[in-house]
C-alpha positions in Angstrom: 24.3 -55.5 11.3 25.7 -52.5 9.8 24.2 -49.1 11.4 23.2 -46.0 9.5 26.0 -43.2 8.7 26.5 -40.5 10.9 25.0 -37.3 9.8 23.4 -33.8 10.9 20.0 -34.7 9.4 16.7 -34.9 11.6 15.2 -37.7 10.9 11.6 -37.8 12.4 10.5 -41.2 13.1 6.6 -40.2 13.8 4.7 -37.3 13.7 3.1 -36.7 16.9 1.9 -33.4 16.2 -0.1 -34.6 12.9 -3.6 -33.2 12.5 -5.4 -35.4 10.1 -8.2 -35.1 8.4 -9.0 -31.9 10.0 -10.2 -29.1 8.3 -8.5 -25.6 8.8 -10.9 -23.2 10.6 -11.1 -19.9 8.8 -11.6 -16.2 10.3 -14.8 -15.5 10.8 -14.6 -12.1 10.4 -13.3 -13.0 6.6 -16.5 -15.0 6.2 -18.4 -12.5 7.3 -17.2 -9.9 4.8 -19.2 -8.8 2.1 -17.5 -8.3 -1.4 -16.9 -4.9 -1.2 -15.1 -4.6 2.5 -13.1 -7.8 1.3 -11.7 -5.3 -1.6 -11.9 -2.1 0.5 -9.7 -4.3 3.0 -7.4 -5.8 0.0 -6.9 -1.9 -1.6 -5.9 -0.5 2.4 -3.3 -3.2 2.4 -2.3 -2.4 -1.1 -1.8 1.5 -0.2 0.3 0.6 3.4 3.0 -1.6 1.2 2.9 1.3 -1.2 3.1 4.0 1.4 5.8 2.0 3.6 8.2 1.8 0.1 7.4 4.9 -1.2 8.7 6.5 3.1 11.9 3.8 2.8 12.8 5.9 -0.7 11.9 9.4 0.7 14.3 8.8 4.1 16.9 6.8 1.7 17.5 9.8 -0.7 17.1 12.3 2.9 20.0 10.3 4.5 22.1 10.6 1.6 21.4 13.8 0.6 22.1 15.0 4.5 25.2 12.5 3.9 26.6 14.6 1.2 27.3 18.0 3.5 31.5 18.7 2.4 33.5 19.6 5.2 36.4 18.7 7.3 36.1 15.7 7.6 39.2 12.7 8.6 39.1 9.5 6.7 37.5 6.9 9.6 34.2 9.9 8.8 34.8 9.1 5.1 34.4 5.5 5.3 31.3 5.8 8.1 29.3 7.9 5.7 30.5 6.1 2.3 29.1 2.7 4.7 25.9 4.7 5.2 25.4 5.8 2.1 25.9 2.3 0.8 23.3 0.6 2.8 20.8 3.7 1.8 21.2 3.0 -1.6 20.9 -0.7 -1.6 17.3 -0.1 1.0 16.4 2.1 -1.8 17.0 -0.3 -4.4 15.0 -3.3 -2.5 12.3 -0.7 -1.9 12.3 0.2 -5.6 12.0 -3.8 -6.6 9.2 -4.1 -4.4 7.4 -1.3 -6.0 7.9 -3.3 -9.3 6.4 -5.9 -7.8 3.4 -4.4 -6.8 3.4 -2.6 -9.8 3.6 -5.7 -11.9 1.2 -7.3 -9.6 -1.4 -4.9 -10.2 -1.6 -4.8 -13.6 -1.8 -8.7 -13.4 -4.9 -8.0 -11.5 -6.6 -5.6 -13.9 -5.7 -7.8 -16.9 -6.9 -10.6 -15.3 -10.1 -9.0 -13.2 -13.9 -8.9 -13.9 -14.4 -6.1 -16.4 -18.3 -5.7 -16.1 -17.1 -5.3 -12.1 -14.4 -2.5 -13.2 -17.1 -0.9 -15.5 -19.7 -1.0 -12.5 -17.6 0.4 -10.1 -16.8 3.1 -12.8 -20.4 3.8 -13.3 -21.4 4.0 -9.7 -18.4 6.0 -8.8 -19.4 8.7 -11.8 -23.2 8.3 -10.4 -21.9 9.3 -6.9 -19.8 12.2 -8.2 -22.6 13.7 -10.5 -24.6 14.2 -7.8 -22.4 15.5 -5.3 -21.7 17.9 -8.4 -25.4 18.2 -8.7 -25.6 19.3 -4.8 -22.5 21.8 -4.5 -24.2 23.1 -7.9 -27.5 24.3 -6.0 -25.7 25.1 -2.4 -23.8 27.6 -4.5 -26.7 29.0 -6.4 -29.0 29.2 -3.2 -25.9 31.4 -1.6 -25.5 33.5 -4.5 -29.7 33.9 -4.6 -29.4 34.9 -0.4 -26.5 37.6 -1.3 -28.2 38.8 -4.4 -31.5 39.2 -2.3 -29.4 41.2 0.4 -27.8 43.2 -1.4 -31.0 44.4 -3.1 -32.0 44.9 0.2 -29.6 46.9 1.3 -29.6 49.2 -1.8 -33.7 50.2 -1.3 
């Protein structure tokens, strides 16, 4: 009987660990969302990846720019800082691909997204800043009626 070959290859003979037929349990706290938290929760998470790139491009072009300082400087120095300089770059260049991405990713979602939800989110968001235009509108005008009044006051 001639045996298998030698070779570096797992070969699992059972599964032991298989779950069948079992559903995955989901997070009940995701469940529990309404609509609007689940995209309140989506956009934080959107801002963090943009806010983490957009910090790994500010320190890159800080590192280099603190790189560039001329002075004396021997040659092992040279090579350190040309090595730093290079890995800045190329972090900066990953970080600028990933804000592509996202880029690219989010115009994705508006193309493909509900636009009567865009337009109602619009609308409400213009609703809510009328009126808090409405309300600074009479603050101001019942503070410039209370100096008005005392000033006439104080000129009788």
């Amino acid at each position: 009987m001639a045996e298998p070959p030698q070779t570096d290859v797992s070969r699992p003979s059972a599964l032991p660990t298989a779950k069948l037929l079992q559903r995955p349990t989901f997070n009940q706290a995701l469940v529990d969302q309404n609509s609007d938290e689940y995209l309140d929760a989506i956009e934080e998470e959107w801002n963090k990846k943009l806010d983490a790139e957009v910090e790994i491009l500010v320190d890159g072009m800080v590192d280099i720019v603190s790189l560039a300082s001329i002075g004396d400087k021997d040659k092992f120095r040279i090579a350190q800082e040309s090595f730093q300089a290079e890995s800045r770059a190329e972090s900066m260049v990953r970080a600028a691909n990933s804000l592509l991405s996202i880029t690219h990713s989010l115009k994705l979602l508006l193309l493909l997204s509900d636009e009567a939800q865009i337009a109602h989110r619009r609308d409400a968001e213009l609703k809510h800043v009328q009126q808090e235009k409405n309300e600074a509108r009479q603050k101001v005008a019942e503070l410039l009626d209370g100096l008005m009044n005392s000033k006439g006051e104080l000129s009788q």
